[in-house]
C-alpha positions in Angstrom: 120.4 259.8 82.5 120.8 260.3 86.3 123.2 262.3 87.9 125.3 261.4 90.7 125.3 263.2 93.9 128.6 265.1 93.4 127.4 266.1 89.2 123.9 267.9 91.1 125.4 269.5 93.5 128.2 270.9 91.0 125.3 271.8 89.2 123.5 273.3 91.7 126.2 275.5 92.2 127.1 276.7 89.1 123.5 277.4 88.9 123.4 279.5 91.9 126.8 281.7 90.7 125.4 282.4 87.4 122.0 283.8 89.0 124.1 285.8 91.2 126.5 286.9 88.0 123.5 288.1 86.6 122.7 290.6 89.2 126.0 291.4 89.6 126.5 290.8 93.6 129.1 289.9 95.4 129.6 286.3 96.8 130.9 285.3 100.1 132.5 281.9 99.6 133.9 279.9 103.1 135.7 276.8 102.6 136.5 274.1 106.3 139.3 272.2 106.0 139.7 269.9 109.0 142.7 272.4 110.0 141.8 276.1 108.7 138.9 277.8 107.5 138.9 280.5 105.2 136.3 283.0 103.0 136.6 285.4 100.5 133.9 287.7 98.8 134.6 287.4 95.2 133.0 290.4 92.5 129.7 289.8 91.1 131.1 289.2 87.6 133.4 286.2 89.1 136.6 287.5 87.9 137.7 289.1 90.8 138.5 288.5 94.9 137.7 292.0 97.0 138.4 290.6 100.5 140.1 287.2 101.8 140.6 286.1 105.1 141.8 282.9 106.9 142.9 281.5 109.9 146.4 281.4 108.7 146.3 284.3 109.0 145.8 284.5 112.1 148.6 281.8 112.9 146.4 280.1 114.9 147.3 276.5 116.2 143.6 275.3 115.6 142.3 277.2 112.7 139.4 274.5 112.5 137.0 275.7 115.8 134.5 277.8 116.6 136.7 280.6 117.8 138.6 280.4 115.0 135.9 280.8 112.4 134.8 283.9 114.5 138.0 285.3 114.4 137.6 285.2 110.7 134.5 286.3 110.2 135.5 289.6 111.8 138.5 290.1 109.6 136.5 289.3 106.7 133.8 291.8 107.9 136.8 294.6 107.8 138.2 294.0 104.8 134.2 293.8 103.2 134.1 297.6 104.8 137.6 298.4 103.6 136.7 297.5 100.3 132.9 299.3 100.2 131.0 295.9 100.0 128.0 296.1 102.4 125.8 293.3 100.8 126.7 289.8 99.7 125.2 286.3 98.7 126.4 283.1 101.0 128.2 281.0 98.7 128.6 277.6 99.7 129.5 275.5 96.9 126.8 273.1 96.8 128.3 271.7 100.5 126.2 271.4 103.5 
């Protein structure tokens, strides 16, 4: 039986977080909305978030550009330090 589109990339992806789960790194997951953007570096086992950042956050008016998602990146980058993560795994969720 084939898949649809949507079922392998949900597969890809819970794929890719229980290879990571297995060696036990941290993720660094971003979701784009069309307004916001946010990321947050979840524990290797899955159970727990370490670091979150948005552009909420930030209270920005257009959380969905380029400046915006550079704003975040640095706040994520400081509360990744705060926290004692130096290494993580890009998670994407199967999207683009």
């Amino acid at each position: 039986m084939k898949l649809s589109k949507k079922d392998a990339r949900l597969r890809r992806a819970t794929k890719f977080r229980a290879k990571h789960a297995e060696r036990d790194v941290e993720r660094l997951c971003v979701f784009k909305s069309s307004q916001h953007i946010y990321a947050q570096i979840i524990s290797g086992c899955g159970t727990k978030t370490l670091a979150s950042a948005s552009s909420i956050s930030l209270k920005m008016k257009n959380g969905g550009n380029v400046e915006a998602a550079s704003k975040v990146g640095d706040l994520i980058a400081k509360a990744a330090k705060k926290a004692k993560v130096s290494k993580v795994a890009f998670d994407r969720s199967g999207f683009k």
